[in-house]
C-alpha positions in Angstrom: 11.4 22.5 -13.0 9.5 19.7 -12.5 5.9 19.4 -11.4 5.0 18.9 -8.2 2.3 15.8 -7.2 -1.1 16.8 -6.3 -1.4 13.7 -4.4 1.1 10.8 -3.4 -0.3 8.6 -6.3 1.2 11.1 -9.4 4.5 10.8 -8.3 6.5 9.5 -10.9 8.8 8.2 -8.8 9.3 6.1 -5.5 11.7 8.9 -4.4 8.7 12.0 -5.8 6.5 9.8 -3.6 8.6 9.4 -0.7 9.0 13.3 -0.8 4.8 13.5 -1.1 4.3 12.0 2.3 7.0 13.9 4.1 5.3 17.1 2.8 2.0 15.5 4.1 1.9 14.2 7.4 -2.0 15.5 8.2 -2.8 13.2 5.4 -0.9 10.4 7.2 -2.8 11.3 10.6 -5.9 11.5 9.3 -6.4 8.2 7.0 -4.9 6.6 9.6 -7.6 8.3 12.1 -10.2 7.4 10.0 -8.7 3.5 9.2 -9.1 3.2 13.1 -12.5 4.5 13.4 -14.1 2.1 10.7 -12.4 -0.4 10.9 -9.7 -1.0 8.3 -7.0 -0.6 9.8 -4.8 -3.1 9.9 -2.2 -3.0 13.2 1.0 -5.3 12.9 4.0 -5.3 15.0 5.7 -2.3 13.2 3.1 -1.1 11.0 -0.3 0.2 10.6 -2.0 -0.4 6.7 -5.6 1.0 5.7 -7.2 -2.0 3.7 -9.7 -0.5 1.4 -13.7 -1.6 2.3 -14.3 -2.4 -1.3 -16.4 -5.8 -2.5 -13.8 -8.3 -2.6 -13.6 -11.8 -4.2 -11.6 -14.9 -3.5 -8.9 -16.5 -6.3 -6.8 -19.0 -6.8 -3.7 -18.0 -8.7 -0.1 -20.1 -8.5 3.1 -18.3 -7.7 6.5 -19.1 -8.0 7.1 -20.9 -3.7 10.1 -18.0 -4.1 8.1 -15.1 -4.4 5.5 -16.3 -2.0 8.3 -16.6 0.3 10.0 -13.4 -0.7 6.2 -11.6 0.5 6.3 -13.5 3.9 10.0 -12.6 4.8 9.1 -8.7 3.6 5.3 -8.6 5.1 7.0 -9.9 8.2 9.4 -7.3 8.5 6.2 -4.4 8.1 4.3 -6.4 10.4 1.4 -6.7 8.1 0.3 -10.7 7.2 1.5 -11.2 3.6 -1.7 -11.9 1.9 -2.8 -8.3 3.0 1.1 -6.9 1.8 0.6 -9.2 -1.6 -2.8 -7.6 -2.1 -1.5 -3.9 -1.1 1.5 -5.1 -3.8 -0.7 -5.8 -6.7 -3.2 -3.1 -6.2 -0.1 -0.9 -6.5 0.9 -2.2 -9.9 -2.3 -2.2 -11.0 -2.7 1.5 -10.2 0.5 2.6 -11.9 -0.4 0.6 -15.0 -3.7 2.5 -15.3 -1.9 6.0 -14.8 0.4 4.8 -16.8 -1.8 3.4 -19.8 
């Protein structure tokens, strides 16, 4: 049988994580609580994202115009600007290639 997350970010899988949150909806509720309280949430048309407080610092990378314009058209449908969806994107990545390193 195989082992169950502790938390949404050991799922092995997109579908292990999609099962995560609909075990968890208090943990939904209350990030999303606490987003609103200090601040970082982020409210679009369809969606709500919780931007982490940490230090940031500006770049300058180039993309490829057709993936830029592959994050508008997807950011656009969440409701979330794409710079905040293409940030939310590569923190993601670079996450699992921690875990998975």
């Amino acid at each position: 049988m195989a082992r169950k997350p502790k938390h949404w970010s050991e799922a092995a899988t997109e579908a292990e994580e999609a099962r995560w949150w609909d075990e968890h909806p208090e943990y939904v509720t209350k990030m999303m609580k606490k987003g609103i309280a200090d601040g970082t949430a982020i409210v679009g048309k369809r969606a709500v994202a919780v931007v982490d407080k940490a230090p940031t610092k500006s770049v300058s990378i180039r993309l490829a115009v057709s993936d830029i314009e592959a994050a508008r058209g997807l950011a656009e449908k969440k409701g979330l600007p794409y710079q905040t969806y293409m940030k939310m994107l590569l923190h993601q990545a670079l996450s699992k290639e921690r875990r998975a390193s």
